[in-house]
C-alpha positions as CSV (number, residue, x, y, z in Angstrom):
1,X,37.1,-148.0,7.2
2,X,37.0,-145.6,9.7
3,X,35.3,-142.0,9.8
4,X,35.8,-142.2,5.9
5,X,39.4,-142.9,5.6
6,X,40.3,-146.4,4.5
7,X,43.2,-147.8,6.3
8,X,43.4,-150.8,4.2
9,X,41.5,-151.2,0.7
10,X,40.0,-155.0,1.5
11,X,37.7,-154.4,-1.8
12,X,40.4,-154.3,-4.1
13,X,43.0,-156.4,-2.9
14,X,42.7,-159.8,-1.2
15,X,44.5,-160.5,2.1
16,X,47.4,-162.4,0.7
17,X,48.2,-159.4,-1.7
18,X,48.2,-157.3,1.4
19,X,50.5,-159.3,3.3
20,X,52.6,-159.8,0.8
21,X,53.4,-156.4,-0.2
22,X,52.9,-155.0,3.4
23,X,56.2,-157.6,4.3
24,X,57.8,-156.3,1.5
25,X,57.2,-152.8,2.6
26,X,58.6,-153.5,6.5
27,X,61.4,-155.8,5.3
28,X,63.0,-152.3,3.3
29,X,62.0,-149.7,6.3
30,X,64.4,-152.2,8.3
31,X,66.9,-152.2,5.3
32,X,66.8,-148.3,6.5
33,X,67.1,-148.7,9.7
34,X,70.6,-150.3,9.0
35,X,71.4,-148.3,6.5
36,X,71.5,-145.4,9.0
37,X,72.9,-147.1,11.5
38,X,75.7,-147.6,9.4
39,X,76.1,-143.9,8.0
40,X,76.9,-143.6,11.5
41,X,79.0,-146.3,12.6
42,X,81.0,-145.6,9.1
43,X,80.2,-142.1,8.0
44,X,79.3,-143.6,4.5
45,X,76.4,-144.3,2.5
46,X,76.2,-147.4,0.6
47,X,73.2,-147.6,-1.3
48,X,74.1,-145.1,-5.2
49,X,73.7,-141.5,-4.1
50,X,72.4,-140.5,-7.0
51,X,69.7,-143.3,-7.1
52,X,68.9,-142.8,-3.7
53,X,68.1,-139.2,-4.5
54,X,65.4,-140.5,-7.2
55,X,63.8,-142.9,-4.0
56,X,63.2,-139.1,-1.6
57,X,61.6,-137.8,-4.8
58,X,59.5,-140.8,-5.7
59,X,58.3,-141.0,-1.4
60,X,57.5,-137.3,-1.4
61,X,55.2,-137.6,-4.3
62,X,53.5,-140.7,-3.2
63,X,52.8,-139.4,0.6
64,X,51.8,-135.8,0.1
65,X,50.5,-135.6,-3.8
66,X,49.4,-138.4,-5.2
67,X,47.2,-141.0,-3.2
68,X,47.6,-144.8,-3.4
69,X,44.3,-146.9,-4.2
70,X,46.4,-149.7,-0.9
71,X,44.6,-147.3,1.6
72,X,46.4,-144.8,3.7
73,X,48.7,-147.9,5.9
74,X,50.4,-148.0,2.9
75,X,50.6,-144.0,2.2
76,X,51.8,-143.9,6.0
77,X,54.5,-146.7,5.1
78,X,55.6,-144.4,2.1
79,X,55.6,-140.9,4.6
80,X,58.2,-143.3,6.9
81,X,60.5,-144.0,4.0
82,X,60.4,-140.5,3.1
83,X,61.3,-139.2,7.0
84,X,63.9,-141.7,6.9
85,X,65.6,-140.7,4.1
86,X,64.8,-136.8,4.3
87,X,65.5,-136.9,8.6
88,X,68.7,-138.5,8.0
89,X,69.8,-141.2,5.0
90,X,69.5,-138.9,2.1
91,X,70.4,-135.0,4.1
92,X,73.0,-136.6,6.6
93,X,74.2,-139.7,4.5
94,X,74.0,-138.5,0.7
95,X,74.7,-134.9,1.0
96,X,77.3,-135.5,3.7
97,X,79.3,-138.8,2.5
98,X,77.4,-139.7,-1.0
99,X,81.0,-138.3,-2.6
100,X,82.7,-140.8,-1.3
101,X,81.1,-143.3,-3.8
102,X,82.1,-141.0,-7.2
103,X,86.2,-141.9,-8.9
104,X,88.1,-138.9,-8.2
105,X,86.0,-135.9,-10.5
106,X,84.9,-132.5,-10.3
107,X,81.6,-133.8,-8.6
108,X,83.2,-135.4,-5.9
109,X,83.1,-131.4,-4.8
110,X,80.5,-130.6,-2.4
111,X,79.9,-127.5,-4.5
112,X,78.9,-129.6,-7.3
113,X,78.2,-133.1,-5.5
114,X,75.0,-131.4,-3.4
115,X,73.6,-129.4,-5.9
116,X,73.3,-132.2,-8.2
117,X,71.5,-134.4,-5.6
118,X,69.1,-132.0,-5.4
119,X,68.6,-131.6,-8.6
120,X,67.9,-135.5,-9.0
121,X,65.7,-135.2,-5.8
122,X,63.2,-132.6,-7.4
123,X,63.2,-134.3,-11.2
124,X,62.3,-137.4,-9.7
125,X,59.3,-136.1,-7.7
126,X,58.2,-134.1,-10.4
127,X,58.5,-136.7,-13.3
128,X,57.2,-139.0,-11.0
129,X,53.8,-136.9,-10.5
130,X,53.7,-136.3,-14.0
131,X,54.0,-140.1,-14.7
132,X,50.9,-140.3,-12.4
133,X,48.6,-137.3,-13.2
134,X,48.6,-138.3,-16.2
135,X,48.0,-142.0,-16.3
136,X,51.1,-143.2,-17.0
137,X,51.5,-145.1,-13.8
138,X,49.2,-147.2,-12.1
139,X,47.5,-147.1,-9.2
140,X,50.1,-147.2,-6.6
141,X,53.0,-145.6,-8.1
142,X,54.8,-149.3,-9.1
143,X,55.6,-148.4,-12.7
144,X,58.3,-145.2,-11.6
145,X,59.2,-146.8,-8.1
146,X,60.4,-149.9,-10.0
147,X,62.0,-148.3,-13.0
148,X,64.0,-146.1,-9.8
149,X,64.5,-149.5,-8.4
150,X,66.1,-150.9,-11.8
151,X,68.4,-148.3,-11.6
152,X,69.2,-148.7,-7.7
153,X,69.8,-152.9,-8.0
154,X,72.1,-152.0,-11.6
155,X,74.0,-149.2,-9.5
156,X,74.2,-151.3,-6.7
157,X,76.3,-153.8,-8.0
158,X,78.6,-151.5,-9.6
159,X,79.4,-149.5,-7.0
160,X,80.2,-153.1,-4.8
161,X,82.3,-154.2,-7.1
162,X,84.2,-151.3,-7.6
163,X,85.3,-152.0,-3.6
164,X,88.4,-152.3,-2.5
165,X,87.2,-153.9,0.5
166,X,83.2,-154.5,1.7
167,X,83.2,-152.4,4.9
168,X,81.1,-150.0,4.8
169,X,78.7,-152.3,2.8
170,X,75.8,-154.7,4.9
171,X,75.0,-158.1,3.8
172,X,72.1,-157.6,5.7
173,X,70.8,-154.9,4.1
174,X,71.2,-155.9,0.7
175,X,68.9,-159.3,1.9
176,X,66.1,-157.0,3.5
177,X,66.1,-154.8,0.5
178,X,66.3,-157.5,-2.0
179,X,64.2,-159.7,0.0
180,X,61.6,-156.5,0.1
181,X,61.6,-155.8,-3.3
182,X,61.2,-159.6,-4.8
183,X,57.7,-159.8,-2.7
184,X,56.6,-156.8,-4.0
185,X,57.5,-158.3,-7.2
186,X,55.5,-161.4,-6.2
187,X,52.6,-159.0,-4.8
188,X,52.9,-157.6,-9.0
189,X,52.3,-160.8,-10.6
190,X,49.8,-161.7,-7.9
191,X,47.2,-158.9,-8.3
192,X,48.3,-157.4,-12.1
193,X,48.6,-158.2,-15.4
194,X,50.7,-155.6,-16.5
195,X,53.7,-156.7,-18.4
196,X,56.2,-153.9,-18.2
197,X,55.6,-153.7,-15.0
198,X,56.5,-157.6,-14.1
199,X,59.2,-157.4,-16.9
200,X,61.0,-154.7,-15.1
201,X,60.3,-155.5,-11.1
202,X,62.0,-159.4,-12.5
203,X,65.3,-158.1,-13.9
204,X,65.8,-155.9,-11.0
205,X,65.0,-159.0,-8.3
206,X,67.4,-161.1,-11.1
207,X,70.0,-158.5,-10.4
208,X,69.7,-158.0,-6.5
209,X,70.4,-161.8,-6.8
210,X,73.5,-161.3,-8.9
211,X,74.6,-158.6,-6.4
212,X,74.4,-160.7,-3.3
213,X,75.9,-164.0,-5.1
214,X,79.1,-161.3,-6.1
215,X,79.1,-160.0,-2.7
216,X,79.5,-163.3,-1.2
217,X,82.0,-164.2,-3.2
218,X,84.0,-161.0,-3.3
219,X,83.8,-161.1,0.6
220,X,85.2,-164.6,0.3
221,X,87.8,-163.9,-1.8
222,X,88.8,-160.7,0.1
223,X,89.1,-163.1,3.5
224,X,91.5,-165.2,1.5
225,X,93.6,-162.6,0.8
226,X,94.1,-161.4,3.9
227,X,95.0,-164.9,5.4
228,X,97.5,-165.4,2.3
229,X,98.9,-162.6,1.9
230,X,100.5,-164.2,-1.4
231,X,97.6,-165.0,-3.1
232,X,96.9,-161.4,-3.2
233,X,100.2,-161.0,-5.3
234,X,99.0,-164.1,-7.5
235,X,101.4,-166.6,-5.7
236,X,100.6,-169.9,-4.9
237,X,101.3,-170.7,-1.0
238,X,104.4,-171.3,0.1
239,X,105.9,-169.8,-3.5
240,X,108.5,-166.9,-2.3
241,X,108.0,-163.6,-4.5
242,X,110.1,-163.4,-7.1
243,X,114.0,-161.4,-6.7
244,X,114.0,-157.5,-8.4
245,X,116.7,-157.4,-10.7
């Protein structure tokens, strides 16, 4: 403690909790910094727009209006995620390219696609101060970031597998993210006992594991294919295509 601000709440959390969940924070601030670098190098955004719209609503709340009980390294970690995703991942990435990731509809239009974003955006923060003024979360916000977290490892794997190819997806950022969220997980079972809360941060870590076994695989089968050519028709190699009538 320091001039009355406590940097890191030692009373209520023992060292091992702090790591824990302190890795788990850094590991997804660098899932960020590739996810920008690239929205850049691609001009698309790969984690689910709409999702990722609930994450700048949930990082305002928890920086500006509601106060963690981890001590104010951990509010400062939240303000990064939200300057990350407000400077340039959500405004530049989601607004800009999010589209790309809808079938072809009516919201694929910017005049729908960004209003609707926004809208997200500002239901998240508010349900998510709601959820805390009024008790329904805990202490540090874990009950509405890992219900937005559910929703972002379910979209996730969705939206990969409806890829024609993986390029604009990173195999490295789905490990830091999924890496980052399965300690916080850890950090959960460590330090509470609160069973929705372990129910729901486990099937989301079950399902970033799904998500980078497909991706593996779909990368894998996606390199055959472009060494066979055939194989992508269903051929076996060697077997000539068969005549039109």
């Amino acid at each position: 403690m320091a001039g009355g601000i406590v940097w890191i709440n030692t009373n209520d959390y023992n060292k091992m909790e702090l790591l824990v969940c302190g890795l788990g924070y850094l590991l997804w601030v660098i899932a960020y910094g590739v996810y920008i670098r690239d929205i850049i190098r691609f001009r698309y955004v790969e984690m689910p727009a709409f999702a990722g719209a609930c994450d700048v609503g949930w990082e305002f709340t928890w920086t500006f209006l509601l106060v963690t009980k981890m001590g104010w390294l951990f509010r400062i970690g939240n303000g990064i995620w939200f300057f990350l995703d407000i400077g340039f991942i959500f405004t530049f990435g989601v607004l800009r390219y999010g589209w790309k990731q809808l079938a072809p509809s009516p919201l694929q239009k910017r005049i729908f696609f960004v209003p609707a974003c926004i809208f997200v955006m500002v239901f998240s923060a508010i349900a998510t101060y709601f959820l805390g003024s009024q008790g329904m979360d805990n202490e540090i916000g874990a009950r509405s970031a890992y219900l937005i977290q559910l929703c972002i490892s379910f979209l996730y794997l969705v939206l990969m597998l409806r890829q024609t190819d993986l390029t604009n997806f990173s195999y490295a950022a789905s490990w830091l993210r999924s890496l980052g969220s399965a300690l916080v997980v850890v950090f959960f079972y460590m330090h509470y006992q609160d069973r929705f809360l372990c129910t729901i941060g486990t099937t989301a870590a079950m399902v970033d594991g799904c998500y980078l076994y497909c991706f593996k695989k779909k990368k894998e089968q996606l390199a055959r294919a472009a060494r066979e050519p055939q194989a992508a028709l269903g051929l076996q190699p060697g077997q000539l295509s068969p005549s039109l009538p």
